[in-house]
SELUM-642833 format. One record per residue (C-alpha): residue in one letter; chain; y, x, z. Coordinates in Angstrom, 2 decimals, padded with zeros to 5 digits. Each point is the difference from the previous one (the first is absolute). Example, Ala and Ser with C-alpha at 12.3 -4.5 7.8 and 13.67 -1.06 7.14 Angstrom:
! residues 2
PT  code  unit       py       px       pz
PT     A     A  -004.50   012.30   007.80
PT     S     A   003.44   001.37  -000.66
! end
This chain:
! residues 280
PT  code  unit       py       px       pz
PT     X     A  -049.15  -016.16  -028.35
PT     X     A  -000.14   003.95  -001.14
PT     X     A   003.80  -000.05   000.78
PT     X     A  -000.57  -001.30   003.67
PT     X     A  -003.26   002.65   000.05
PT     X     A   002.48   002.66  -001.14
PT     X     A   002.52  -000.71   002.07
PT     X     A  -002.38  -000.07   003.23
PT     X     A  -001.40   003.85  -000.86
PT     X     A   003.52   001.15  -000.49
PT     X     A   001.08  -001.25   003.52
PT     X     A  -003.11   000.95   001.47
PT     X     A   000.32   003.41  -001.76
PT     X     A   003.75   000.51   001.37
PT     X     A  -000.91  -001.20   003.11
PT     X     A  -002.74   002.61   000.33
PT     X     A   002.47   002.45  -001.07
PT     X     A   002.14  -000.97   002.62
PT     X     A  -002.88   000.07   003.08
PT     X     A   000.47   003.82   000.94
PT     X     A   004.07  -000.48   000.09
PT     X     A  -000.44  -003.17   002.03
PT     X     A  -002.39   001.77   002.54
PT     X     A   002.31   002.91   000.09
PT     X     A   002.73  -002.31   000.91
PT     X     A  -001.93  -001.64   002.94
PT     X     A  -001.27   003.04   001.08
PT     X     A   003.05   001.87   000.08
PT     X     A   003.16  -002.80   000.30
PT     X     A  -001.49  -002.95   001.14
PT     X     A  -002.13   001.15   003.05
PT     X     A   002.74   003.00   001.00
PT     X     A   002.42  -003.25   000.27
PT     X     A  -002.84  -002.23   001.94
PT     X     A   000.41   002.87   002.40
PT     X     A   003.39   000.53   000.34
PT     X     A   000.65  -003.35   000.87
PT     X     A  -003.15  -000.29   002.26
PT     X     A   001.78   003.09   002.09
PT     X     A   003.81  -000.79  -000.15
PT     X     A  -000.85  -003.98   001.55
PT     X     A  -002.30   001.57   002.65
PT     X     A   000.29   001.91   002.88
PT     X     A  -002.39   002.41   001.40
PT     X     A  -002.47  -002.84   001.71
PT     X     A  -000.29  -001.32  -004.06
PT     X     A   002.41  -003.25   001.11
PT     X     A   002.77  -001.62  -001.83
PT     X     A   003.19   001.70   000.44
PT     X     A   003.19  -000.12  -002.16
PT     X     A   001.56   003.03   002.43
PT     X     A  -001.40   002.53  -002.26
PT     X     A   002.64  -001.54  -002.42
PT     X     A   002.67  -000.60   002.78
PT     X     A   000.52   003.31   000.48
PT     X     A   002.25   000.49  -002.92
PT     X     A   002.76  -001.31   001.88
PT     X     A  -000.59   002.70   002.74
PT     X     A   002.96   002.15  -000.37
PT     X     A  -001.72   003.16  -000.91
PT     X     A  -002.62  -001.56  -003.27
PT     X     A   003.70  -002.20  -000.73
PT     X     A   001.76   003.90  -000.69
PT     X     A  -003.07   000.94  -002.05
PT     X     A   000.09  -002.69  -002.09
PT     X     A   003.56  -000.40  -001.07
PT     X     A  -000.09   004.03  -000.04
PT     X     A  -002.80  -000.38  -002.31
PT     X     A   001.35  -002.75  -002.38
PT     X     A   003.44   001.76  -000.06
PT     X     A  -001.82   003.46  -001.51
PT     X     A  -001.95  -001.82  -002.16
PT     X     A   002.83  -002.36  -001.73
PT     X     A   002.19   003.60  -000.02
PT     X     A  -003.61   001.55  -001.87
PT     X     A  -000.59  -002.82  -002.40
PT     X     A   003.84  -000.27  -001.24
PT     X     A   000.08   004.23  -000.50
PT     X     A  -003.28  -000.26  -001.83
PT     X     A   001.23  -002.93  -002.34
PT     X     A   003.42   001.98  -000.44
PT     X     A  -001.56   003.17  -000.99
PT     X     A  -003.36  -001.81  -001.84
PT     X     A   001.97  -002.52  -002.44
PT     X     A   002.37   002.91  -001.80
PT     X     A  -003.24   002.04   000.24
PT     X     A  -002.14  -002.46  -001.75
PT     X     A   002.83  -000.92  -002.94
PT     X     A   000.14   003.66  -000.40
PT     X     A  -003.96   000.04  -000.28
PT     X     A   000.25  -002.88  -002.65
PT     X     A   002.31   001.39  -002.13
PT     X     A  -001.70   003.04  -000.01
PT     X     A  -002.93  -001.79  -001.75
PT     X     A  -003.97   000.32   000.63
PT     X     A  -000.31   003.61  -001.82
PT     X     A   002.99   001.81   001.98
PT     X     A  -000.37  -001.50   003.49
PT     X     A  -003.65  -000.68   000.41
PT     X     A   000.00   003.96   002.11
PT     X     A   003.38  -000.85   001.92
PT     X     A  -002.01  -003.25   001.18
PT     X     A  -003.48   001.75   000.53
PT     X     A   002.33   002.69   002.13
PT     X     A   000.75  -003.41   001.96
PT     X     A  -003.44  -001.03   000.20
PT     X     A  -001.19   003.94   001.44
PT     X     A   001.24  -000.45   003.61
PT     X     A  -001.74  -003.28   000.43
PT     X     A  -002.92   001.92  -000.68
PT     X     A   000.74   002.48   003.21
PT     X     A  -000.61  -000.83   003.29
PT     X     A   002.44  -001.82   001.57
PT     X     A  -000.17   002.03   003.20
PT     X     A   000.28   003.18  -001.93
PT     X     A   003.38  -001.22  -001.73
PT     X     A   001.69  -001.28   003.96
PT     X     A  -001.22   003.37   000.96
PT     X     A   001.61   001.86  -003.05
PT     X     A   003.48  -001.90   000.95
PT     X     A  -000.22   000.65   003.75
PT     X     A  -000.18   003.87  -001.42
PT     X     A   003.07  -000.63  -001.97
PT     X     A   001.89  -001.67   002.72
PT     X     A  -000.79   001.52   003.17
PT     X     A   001.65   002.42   001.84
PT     X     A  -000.06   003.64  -001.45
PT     X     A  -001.89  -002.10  -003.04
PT     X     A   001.09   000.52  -003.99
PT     X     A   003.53  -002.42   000.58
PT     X     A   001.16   002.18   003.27
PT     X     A  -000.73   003.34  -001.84
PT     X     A   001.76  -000.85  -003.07
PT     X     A   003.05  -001.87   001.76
PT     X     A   000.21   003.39   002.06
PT     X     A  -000.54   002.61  -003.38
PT     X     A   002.98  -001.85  -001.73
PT     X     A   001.88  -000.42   003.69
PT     X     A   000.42  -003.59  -000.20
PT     X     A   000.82  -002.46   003.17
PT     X     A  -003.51  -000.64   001.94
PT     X     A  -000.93  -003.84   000.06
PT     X     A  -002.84  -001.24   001.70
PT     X     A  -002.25  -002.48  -002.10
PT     X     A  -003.80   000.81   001.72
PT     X     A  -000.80  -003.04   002.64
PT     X     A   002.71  -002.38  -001.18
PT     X     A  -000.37  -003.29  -002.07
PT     X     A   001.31   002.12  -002.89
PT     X     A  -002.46   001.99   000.11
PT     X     A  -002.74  -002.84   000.19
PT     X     A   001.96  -001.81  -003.02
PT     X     A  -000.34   003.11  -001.79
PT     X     A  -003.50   000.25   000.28
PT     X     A  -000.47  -003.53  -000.70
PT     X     A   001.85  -000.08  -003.13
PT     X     A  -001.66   003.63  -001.59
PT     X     A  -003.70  -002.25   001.18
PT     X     A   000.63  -003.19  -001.50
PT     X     A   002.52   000.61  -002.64
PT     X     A  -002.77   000.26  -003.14
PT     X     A  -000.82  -003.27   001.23
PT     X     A   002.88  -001.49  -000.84
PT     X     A   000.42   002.03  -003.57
PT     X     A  -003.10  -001.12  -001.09
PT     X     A  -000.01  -004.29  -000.11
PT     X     A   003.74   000.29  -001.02
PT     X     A  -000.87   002.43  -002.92
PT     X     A  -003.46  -001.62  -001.07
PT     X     A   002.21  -003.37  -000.44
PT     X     A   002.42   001.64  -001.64
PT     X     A  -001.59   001.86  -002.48
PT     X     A  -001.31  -003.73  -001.13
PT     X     A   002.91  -001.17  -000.89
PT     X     A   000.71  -000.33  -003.36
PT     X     A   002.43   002.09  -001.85
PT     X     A   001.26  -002.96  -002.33
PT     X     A   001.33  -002.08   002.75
PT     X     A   001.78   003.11   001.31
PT     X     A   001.44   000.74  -003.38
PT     X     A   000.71  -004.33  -000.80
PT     X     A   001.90   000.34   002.88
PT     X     A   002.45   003.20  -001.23
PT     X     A   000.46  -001.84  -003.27
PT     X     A   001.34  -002.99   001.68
PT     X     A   002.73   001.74   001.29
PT     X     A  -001.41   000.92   003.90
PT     X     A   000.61   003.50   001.03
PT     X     A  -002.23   002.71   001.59
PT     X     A   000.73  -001.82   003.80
PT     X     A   000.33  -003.61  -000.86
PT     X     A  -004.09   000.84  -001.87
PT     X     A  -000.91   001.76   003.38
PT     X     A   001.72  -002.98   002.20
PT     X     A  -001.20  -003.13  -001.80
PT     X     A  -003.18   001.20  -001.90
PT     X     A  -001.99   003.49   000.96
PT     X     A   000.71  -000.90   003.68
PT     X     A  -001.54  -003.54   000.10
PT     X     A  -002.62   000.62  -002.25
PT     X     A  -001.14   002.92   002.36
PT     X     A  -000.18  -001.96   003.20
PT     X     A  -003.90  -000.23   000.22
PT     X     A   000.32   003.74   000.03
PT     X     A   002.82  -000.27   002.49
PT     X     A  -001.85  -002.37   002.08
PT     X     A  -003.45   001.80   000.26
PT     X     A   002.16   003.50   000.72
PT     X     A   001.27  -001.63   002.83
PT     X     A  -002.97  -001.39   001.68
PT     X     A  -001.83   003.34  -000.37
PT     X     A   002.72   002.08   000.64
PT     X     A   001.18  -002.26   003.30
PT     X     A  -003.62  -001.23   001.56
PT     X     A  -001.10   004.06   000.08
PT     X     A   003.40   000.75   001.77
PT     X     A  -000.11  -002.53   002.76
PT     X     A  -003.55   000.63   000.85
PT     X     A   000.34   004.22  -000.01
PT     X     A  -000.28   001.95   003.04
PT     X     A  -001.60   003.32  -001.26
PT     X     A   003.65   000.53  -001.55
PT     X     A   002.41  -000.90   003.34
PT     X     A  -002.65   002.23   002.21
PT     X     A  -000.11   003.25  -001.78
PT     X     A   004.02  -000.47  -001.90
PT     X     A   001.44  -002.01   003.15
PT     X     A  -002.27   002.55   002.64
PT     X     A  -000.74  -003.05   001.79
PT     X     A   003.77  -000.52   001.41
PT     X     A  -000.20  -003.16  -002.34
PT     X     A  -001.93  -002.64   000.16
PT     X     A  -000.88  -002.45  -002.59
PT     X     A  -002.25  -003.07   000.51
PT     X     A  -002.66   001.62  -002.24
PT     X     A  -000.01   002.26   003.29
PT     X     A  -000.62  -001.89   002.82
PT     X     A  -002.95  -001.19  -002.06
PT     X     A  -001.50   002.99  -000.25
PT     X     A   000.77   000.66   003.91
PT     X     A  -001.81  -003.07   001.03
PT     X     A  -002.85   000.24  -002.00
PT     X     A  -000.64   003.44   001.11
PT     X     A   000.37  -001.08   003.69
PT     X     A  -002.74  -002.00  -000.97
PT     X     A   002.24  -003.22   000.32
PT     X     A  -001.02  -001.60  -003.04
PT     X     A   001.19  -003.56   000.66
PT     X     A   003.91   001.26   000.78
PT     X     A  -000.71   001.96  -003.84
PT     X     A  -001.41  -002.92  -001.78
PT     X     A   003.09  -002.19   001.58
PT     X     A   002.82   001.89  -000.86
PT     X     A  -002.18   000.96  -003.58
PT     X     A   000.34  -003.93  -000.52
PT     X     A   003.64   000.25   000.38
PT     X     A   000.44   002.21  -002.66
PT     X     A  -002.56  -002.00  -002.27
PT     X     A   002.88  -002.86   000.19
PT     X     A   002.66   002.41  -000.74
PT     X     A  -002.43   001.37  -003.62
PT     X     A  -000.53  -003.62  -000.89
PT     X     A   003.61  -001.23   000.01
PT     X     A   000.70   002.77  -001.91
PT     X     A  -002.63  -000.68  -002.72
PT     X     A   001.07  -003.70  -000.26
PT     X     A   003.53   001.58  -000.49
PT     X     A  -000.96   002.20  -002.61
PT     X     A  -002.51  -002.31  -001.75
PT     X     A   002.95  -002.38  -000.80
PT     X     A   001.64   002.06  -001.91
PT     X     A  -002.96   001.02  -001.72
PT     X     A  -001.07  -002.30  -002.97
PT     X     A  -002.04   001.98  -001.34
PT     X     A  -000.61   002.77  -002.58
PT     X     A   003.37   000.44  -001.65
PT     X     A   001.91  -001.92   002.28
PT     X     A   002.61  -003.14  -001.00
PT     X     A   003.50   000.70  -001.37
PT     X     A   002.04  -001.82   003.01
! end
């Protein structure tokens, strides 16, 4: 009977502990989604309408979106290119010696995010840092300001520590005596990377790519002020509508891309088995 009484307290006790996250969840997730799907399945008179939705096959939100899945895919595989070597590096650098190369990671997440687009539109533009050192050292001009590159760019300097971050945290848990088991029986530095560092490190892998990908799809403070507004991604013609005040055509084509975040979570989440991953 003190073993049932004990057991009640402590679930009472963690659910207590638990009340201000759950409340911040309905406040802030739940209701924000009631509303979203209120707007994008009703039209101005508050009646049930799925052309909010429909108008993703409207030529012009169609571009957007494939424009805006194509930039993103491009963003996420550059980030996990340039974040996996990063993150070995990290690891074999040990705690002590890379703990201030990863806090110099951490720093720009700390800046404002507008600050840092603004900072690579100065780079970039015309007569900005690039065009003055390309014509100091008499190089061939290229143009990079309002194209894609330039947007991928921006995209990958944003939301590369994201990526660096899950991928190194997972790494630095693996432990060194499987690494080492594996050199003794025979495997080289690849075949160890190929068939055991790699698939234990897919949780990291996995949760780089949903954070990395779901920020890139969505972004249009990146595409207005890298792309000057010549480009426009679906994160854009959200923005548009809701400023015009056209909240139902924003919630709509919002719900579109909710579809697109959650098929890439379930395709992330089955690779990831949790902490530590499974040798496949």
């Amino acid at each position: 009977m003190k073993t049932n009484n004990k057991a009640l307290k402590g679930s009472f006790k963690n659910t207590l502990l638990a009340g201000p996250y759950i409340i911040w969840i309905i406040a802030f997730v739940v209701i924000p989604l009631i509303f979203v799907f209120y707007y994008g399945f009703t039209d101005a008179d508050g009646k049930f309408t799925t052309a909010n939705v429909a108008t993703i096959a409207q030529k012009e939100y169609y571009d957007a979106l494939l424009l805006s899945i194509l930039l993103a895919m491009i963003c996420t595989v550059i980030c996990l290119l340039l974040a996996y070597p990063l993150a070995l590096i990290l690891r074999n650098m040990h705690m002590k010696k890379s703990s201030f190369v990863v806090f110099i990671f951490i720093m720009p997440m700390w800046m404002n995010f507008l600050l840092r687009t603004y900072a690579w539109q100065a780079i970039l533009d015309y007569n900005g840092v690039l065009d003055n050192i390309i014509n100091a050292l008499d190089l061939p001009y290229f143009n990079i300001i309002n194209t894609p590159y330039a947007i991928v760019l921006g995209m990958v300097y944003d939301f590369l520590p994201f990526m660096v971050l899950p991928i190194y945290n997972v790494l630095v848990k693996i432990d060194d005596n499987t690494i080492n088991a594996a050199r003794d029986l025979g495997a080289n530095y690849f075949q160890t990377l190929v068939k055991i560092i790699i698939p234990l490190s897919f949780p990291g892998i996995a949760s780089g790519i949903i954070m990395v990908f779901v920020p890139a799809l969505t972004t249009f403070v990146i595409s207005d002020i890298l792309g000057g507004g010549k480009l426009l991604l679906i994160g854009n013609l959200v923005e548009n509508k809701v400023k015009a005040d056209n909240l139902n055509l924003g919630a709509g084509l919002s719900l579109i891309l909710m579809i697109f975040i959650v098929l890439n979570m379930l395709f992330t989440a089955k690779y990831d088995k949790g902490e530590g991953g499974n040798i496949l």
